[in-house]
BAFIMI-493849 format. One record per residue (C-alpha): residue in one letter; x negated, y, z. Coordinates in steps of 0.5 Angstrom, whole numbers, plus 500, padded with zeros to 3 digits. Example, Ala and Ser with C-alpha at 12.3 -4.5 7.8 and 13.67 -1.06 7.14 Angstrom:
<nodes>
A475491516/S473498514/
</nodes>
This chain:
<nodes>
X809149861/X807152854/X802148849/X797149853/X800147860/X795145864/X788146859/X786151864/X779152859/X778152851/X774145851/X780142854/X785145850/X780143844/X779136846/X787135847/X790139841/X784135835/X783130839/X788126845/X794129843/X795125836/X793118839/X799112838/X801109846/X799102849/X803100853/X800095857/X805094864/X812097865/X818095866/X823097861/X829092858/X827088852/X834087851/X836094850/X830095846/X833088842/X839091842/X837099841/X841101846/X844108846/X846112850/X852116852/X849121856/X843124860/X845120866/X845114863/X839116860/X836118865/X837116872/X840109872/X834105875/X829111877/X827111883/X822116882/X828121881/X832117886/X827118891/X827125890/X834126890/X833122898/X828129900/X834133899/X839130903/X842128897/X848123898/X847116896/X855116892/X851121887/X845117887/X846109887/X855110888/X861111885/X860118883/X862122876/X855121871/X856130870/X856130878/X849126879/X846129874/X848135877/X846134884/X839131880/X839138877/X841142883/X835139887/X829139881/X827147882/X825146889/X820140888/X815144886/X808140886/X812134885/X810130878/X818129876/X819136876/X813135870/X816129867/X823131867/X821137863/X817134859/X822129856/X827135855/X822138851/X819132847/X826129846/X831134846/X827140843/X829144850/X826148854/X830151859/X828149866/X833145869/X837148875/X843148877/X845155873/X843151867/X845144868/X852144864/X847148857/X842143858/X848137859/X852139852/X846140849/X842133851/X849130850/X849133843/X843130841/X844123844/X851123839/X847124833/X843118833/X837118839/X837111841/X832106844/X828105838/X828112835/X825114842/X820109842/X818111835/X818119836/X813117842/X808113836/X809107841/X804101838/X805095842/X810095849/X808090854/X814088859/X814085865/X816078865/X818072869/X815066868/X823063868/X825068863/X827065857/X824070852/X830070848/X829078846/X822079844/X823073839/X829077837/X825083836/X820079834/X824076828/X827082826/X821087824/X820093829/X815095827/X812096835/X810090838/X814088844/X810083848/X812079855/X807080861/X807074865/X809076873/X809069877/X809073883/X816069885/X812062884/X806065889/X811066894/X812060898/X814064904/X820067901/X827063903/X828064896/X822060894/X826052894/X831055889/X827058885/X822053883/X828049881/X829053876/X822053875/X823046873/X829048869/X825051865/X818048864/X823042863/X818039868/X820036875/X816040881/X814035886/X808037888/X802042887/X800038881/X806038878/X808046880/X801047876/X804043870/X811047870/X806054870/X802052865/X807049860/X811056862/X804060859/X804056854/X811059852/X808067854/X803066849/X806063843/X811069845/X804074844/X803074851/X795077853/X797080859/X799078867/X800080873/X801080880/X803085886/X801083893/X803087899/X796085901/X790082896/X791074899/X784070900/X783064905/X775062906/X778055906/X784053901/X783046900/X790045904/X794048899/X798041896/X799039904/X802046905/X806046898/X809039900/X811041907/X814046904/X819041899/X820038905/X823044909/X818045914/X815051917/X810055912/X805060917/X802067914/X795062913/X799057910/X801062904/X794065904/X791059903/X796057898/X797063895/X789063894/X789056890/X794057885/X790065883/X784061882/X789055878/X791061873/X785065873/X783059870/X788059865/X788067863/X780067862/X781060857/X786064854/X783071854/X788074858/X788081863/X789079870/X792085873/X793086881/X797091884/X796092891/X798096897/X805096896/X811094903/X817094900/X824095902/X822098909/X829101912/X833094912/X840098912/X839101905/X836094903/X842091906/X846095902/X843097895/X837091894/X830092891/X827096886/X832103889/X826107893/X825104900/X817102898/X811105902/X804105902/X801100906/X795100909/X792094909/X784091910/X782089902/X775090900/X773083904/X779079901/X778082894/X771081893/X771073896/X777071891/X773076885/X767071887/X770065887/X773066880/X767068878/X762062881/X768058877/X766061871/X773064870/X773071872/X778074866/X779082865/X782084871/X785090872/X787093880/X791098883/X791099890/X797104892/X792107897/X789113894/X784112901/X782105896/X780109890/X772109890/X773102894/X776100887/X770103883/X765099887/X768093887/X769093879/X763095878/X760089881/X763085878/X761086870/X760082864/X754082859/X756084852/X763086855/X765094857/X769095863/X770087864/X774088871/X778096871/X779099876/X787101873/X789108873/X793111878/X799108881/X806110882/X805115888/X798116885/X800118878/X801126879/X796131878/X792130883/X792124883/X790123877/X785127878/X781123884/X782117881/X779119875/X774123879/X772117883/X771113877/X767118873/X762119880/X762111882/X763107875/X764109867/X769113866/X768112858/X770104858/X777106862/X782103859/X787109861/X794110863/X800107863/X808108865/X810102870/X816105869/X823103867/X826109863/X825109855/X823117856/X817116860/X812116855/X811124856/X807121862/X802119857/X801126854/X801128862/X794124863/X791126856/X792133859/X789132866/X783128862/X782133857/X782138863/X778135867/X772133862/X773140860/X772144867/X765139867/X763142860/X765149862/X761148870/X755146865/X755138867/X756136861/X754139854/X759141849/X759136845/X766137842/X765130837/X762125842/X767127848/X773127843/X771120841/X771118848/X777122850/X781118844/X777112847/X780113854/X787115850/X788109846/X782106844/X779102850/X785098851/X786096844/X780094845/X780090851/X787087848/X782085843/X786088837/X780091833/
</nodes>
């Protein structure tokens, strides 16, 4: 894992090293803590850096046999880290193998593979470098870090990005408004929830109408916070071809009664189409995850509750669904730049077509098809999304990649997509698809580095 790692041709190299290396990051969707940022919160050592809240090497470690005590327990912080070391050889081909390596090269000037053999020197050295002042901040500095988009519930107070905010850090770190918890009527967890909804909208919800009210005041509290982002994440995309039952169902629901799968999707259907209205007013991005059955082994749910790795890839019919809702918002005149991810890779070309049905006189790359998502965001991956939306849309108004992760190191996984970017346009000029114009691919290799989505953030 060289300077060259994974530029397999002198193009790539070229376009990597003059051009997509150097750009800044948006980080337009993950799931670090403003507080810790607000706070610049340091850590003692690797673990805490490291493993607490990554799942992705949680996961892993579950591969291996790996007991929980290490993972989510009571364990020693050397001891899980060295079980995370011990493990992290034989996942050959795996992405956090890449990562891991990464941040101990771009963080810690390490390059010693990690191994059970070299966990004690790579422990101490990292600790040494965590003691001499690596704090959150600096991490997001040294990674050219311009803009962090959180993910927010509607609920949040946004005390901790007003704090950073007022305080001057010279990245901007915006909240994202996530009103999965307010869009899901099945849960028994919904009553409790839209009261606090209603605390904090200052609002009484008592009806459809005026859960529209509290969702709108709370968006207007996102936006004053600089929010230009939201998002949903669905295990299936919701549609009904009838939905105008949504306040009965909404009223039965504050009443007790029963709520069917119909009954959601026709209630899920009418408050998407209420705050697509609202981001398109707005001139906000809708992004839609889909695909994702979470929580599937119901022991380990009991025991260590979401966000711990027990999710899957769900297979769900999509392409019905997410045309019609897409058709209605644009019938109303309200499609706002959308972005979607499906955890699907079977999904990808799918994805591509449907955007591109769905564009935007005047306005490149209006509806996304978003980069490649959680178990989709390795190398190959990476590789078919990109490809599929080369083949069948616009690679050129891309808007790239993002860490949807919730660990301050991640932003290698930038570096690691300008380089399987850089490759693979590279292998295209080398095979003679493309001509070797190093100027105007540069430019749009920085475009889908940085640019694109600063663009559609409309920052410039």
């Amino acid at each position: 894992m060289d300077q060259n790692f994974l530029l397999e041709s002198d193009t790539a190299k070229t376009l990597f090293h003059s051009y997509a290396a150097d750009m800044p990051i948006i980080d337009y969707h993950c799931h670090v803590s403003p507080r810790e940022i607000a706070e610049n919160r340091r850590f003692e050592n690797l673990t805490q850096l490291w493993l607490e809240g990554d799942h992705y090497k949680w996961r892993l470690m579950r591969w291996f046999g790996v007991d929980e005590e290490l993972i989510t327990g009571n364990a020693g912080e050397y001891e899980k880290f060295f079980a995370f070391a011990s493990i992290l050889p034989r996942a050959v081909g795996n992405p956090v193998y890449h990562w891991a390596h990464l941040e101990l090269q771009r963080y810690f000037g390490c390059h010693t593979p990690l191994s059970a053999g070299t966990a004690g020197e790579i422990w101490n050295h990292c600790n040494e470098k965590l003691k001499s002042g690596i704090s959150v901040r600096e991490i997001i500095r040294q990674s050219r870090v311009e803009i962090i988009c959180t993910t927010d519930d509607p609920i949040d107070s946004l005390e901790w990005h007003m704090k950073i905010a007022k305080d001057g850090f010279e990245t901007a770190v915006l909240p994202s408004f996530r009103p999965d918890k307010a869009l899901g009527i099945q849960s028994l967890d919904f009553l409790p929830y839209l009261e606090k909804l209603a605390a904090a909208s200052g609002s009484e919800i008592t009806d459809f109408a005026s859960l529209c009210v509290a969702l709108k005041s709370r968006l207007d509290h996102f936006e004053a916070c600089g929010c230009r982002v939201s998002d949903h994440g669905f295990g299936a995309i919701p549609w009904a071809e009838d939905y105008s039952g949504a306040a009965e169902i909404f009223a039965r629901k504050l009443a007790g009664g029963k709520i069917s799968g119909s009954d959601t999707e026709i209630f899920q259907t009418t408050l998407l189409l209420f705050l697509s209205g609202e981001y398109f007013a707005r001139g906000w991005i809708m992004q839609l995850h889909y695909g994702a059955q979470r929580n599937v082994d119901p022991v380990a749910f009991a025991a260590r509750g979401v966000d711990t790795g027990y999710d899957c890839v769900a297979t769900p019919e999509v392409s019905t669904k997410l045309t019609s809702l897409l058709g209605a918002m644009s019938f109303a005149g309200t499609l706002p730049k959308t972005a979607l991810y499906s955890l699907n890779p079977s999904d990808n070309t799918m994805l591509s077509s449907v955007a591109g049905s769905f564009q935007k006189s005047g306005a490149a790359g209006w509806v996304q098809h978003g980069s490649a998502w959680w178990f989709n965001d390795s190398k190959p991956g990476m590789e078919q999304q990109l490809t599929n939306l080369a083949s069948t849309g616009a690679l050129g108004s891309f808007v790239g990649m993002l860490t949807d992760s919730r660990s301050f190191t991640s932003y290698p996984r930038h570096e690691y997509f300008r380089r399987i970017l850089c490759n693979l346009i590279g292998k295209w000029v080398e095979n003679g698809e493309y001509p070797p114009h190093i100027e105007s691919l540069g430019a749009l290799v920085q475009d889908i580095s940085y640019g694109n989505i600063a663009g559609y953030l409309e920052l410039k």
